[in-house]
C-alpha positions in Angstrom: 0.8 -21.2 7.4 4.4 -21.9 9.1 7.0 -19.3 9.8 9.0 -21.2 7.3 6.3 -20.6 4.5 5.8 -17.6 5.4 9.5 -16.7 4.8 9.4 -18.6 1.6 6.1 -16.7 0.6 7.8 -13.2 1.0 11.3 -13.8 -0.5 9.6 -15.3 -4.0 7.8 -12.3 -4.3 10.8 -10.6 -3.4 12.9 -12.6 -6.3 9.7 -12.2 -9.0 10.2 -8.0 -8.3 14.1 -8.5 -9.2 13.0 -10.0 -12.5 10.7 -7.6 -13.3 12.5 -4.6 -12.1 16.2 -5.9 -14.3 13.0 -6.7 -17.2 14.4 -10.1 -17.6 13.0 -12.4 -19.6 12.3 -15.1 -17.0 9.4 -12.3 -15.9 7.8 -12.3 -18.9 7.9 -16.4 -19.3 6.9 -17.7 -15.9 4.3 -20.5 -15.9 1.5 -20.9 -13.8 2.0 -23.3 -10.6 0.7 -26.4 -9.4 -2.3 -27.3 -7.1 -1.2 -28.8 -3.9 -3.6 -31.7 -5.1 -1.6 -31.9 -8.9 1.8 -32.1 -6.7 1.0 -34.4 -3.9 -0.2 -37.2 -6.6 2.5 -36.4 -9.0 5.4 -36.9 -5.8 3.2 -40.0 -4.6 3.5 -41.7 -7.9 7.3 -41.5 -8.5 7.1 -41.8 -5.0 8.5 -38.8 -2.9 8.2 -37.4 -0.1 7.4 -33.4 -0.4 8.4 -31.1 1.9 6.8 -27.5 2.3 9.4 -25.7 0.6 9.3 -27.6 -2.7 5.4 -27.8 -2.9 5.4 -24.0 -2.4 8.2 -23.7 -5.3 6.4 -25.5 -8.2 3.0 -24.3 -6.9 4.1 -20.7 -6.5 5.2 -21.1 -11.2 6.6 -24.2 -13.2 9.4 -23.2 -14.7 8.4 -20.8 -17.4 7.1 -20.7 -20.7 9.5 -22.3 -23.6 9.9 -19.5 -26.1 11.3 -22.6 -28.1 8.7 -25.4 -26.4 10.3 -28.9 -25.8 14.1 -27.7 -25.4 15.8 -25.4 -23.1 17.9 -23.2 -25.5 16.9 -19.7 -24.9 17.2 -17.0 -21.8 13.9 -17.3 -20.4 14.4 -19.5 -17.6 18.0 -18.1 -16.4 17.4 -16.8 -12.9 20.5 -14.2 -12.8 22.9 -15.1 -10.5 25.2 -18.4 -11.1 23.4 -18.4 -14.4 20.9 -21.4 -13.3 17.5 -22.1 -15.2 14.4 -22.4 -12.9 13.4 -26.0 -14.1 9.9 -27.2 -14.1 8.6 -29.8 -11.8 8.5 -32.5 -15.6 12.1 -31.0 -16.3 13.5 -31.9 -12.5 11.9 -35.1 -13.0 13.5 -36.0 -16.6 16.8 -35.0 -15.1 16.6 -37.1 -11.5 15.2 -40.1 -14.0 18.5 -39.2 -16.1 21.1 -39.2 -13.1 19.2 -42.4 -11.6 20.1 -44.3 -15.0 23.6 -42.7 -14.9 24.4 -42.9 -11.5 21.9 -44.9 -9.5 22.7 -47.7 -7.2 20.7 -50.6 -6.1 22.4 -50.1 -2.4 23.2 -46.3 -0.4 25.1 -46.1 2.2 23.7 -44.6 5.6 25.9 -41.6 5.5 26.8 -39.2 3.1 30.5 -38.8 4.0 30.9 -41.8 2.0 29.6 -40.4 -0.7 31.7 -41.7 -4.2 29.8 -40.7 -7.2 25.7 -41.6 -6.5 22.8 -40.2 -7.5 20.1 -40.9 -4.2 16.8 -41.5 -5.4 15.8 -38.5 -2.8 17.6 -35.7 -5.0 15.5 -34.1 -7.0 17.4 -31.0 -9.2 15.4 -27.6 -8.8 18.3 -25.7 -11.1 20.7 -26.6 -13.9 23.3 -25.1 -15.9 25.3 -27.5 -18.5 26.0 -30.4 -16.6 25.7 -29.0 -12.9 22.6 -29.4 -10.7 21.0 -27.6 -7.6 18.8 -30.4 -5.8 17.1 -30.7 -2.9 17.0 -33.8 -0.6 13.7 -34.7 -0.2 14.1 -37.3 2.7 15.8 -34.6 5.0 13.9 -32.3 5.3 13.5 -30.8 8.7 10.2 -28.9 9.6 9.3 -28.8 5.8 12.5 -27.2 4.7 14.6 -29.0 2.0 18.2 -28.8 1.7 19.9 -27.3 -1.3 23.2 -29.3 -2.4 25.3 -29.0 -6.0 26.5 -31.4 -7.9 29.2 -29.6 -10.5 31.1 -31.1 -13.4 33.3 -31.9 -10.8 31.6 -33.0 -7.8 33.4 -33.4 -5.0 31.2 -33.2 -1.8 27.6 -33.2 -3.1 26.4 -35.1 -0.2 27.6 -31.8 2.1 24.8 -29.3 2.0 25.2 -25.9 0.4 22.5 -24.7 2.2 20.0 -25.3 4.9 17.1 -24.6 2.3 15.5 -23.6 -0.3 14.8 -20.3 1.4 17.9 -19.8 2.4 19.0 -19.8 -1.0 16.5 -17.8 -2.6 16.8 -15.0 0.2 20.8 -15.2 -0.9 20.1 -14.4 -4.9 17.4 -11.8 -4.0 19.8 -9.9 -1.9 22.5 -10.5 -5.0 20.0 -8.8 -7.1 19.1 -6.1 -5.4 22.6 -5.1 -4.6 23.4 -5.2 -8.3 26.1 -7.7 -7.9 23.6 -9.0 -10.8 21.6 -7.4 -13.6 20.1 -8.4 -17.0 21.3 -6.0 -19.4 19.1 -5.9 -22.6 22.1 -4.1 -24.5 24.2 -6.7 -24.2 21.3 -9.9 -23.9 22.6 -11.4 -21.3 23.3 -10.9 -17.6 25.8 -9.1 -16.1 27.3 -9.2 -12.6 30.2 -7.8 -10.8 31.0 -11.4 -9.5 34.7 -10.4 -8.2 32.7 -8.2 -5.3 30.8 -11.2 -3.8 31.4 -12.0 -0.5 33.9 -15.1 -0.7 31.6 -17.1 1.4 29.1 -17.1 -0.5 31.4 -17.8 -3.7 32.8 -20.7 -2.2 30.1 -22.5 -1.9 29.5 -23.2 -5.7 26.0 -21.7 -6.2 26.9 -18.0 -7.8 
């Protein structure tokens, strides 16, 4: 195993003990992963390339569990921080087949700085909320490791990477939880967070 899964290995079961230490739905409703064998044919028939990091993702749980099966209306897949839903791997595919339609092109350019309103057929979206998007780039992704950009209601600069990876970003929301800057409170059914206290750095790059 690489350093870099090794990292990846640690901080999921890092995140999973946030869930189930806030009691959050999402730990009660978390679906079983994927083979390695179920996601390399799945990625070759689209096709995509799969890097490390996103076959350890939807092979470590899918998503979870609908509590309402075929929509995405209740709390169960909200992560906590940034209020993102953990899609599954048929979710992130309905939604890159959805931005293709809206936003595909038949030509890219070479370079994302001239980026102006695409959808690449490389992105693949790991988080929603509303009409924002966390993806990954599947075609750069260096030693395995995918990088983790945002496209908002907004977007402005989704071809400039949020962060180097998927661990990266993971390791970011794990810390957020365990310093209580978020919390699922079961008074109140939702979760809470003391947002304001975030480190400006890390609010400014869209994710929280």
């Amino acid at each position: 195993m690489s350093d870099s899964q090794q990292n990846l290995t640690t901080v999921l079961g890092q995140l999973e003990l946030q869930w189930r230490r806030n009691n959050a739905p999402i730990a009660a409703r978390l679906a079983p992963g994927h083979s390695d064998e179920h996601l390399a044919a799945a990625f070759a028939a689209v096709p995509l390339s799969l890097p490390a990091e996103v076959r350890q993702w939807w092979g470590w749980h899918d998503g979870v569990r609908r509590l309402e099966p075929g929509t995405r209306l209740g709390v169960e897949s909200q992560i906590g921080p940034g209020g993102w839903e953990f899609l599954s791997l048929t979710e992130a595919f309905d939604e890159r087949s959805l931005m293709l339609d809206v936003c595909g092109r038949t030509h890219y350019p070479a370079d994302d700085r001239d980026w102006d309103g695409y959808w690449r057929p490389s992105w693949l979206p790991v988080f929603a909320l509303d009409g924002n998007l966390v993806f990954v780039d599947l075609d750069r992704s260096p030693q395995g490791r995918a990088p983790v950009h945002l496209w908002s209601a907004q977007p402005e600069d989704v071809g400039v990477p949020r962060t180097v990876s998927l661990t990266e970003l993971l390791a970011t929301w794990v810390h957020l939880l365990d310093q209580r800057y978020y919390w699922w409170s079961a008074e109140q059914g939702r979760w809470m967070d003391r947002r304001d206290e975030v480190a400006p750095p890390l609010i400014t790059r869209g994710l929280l």
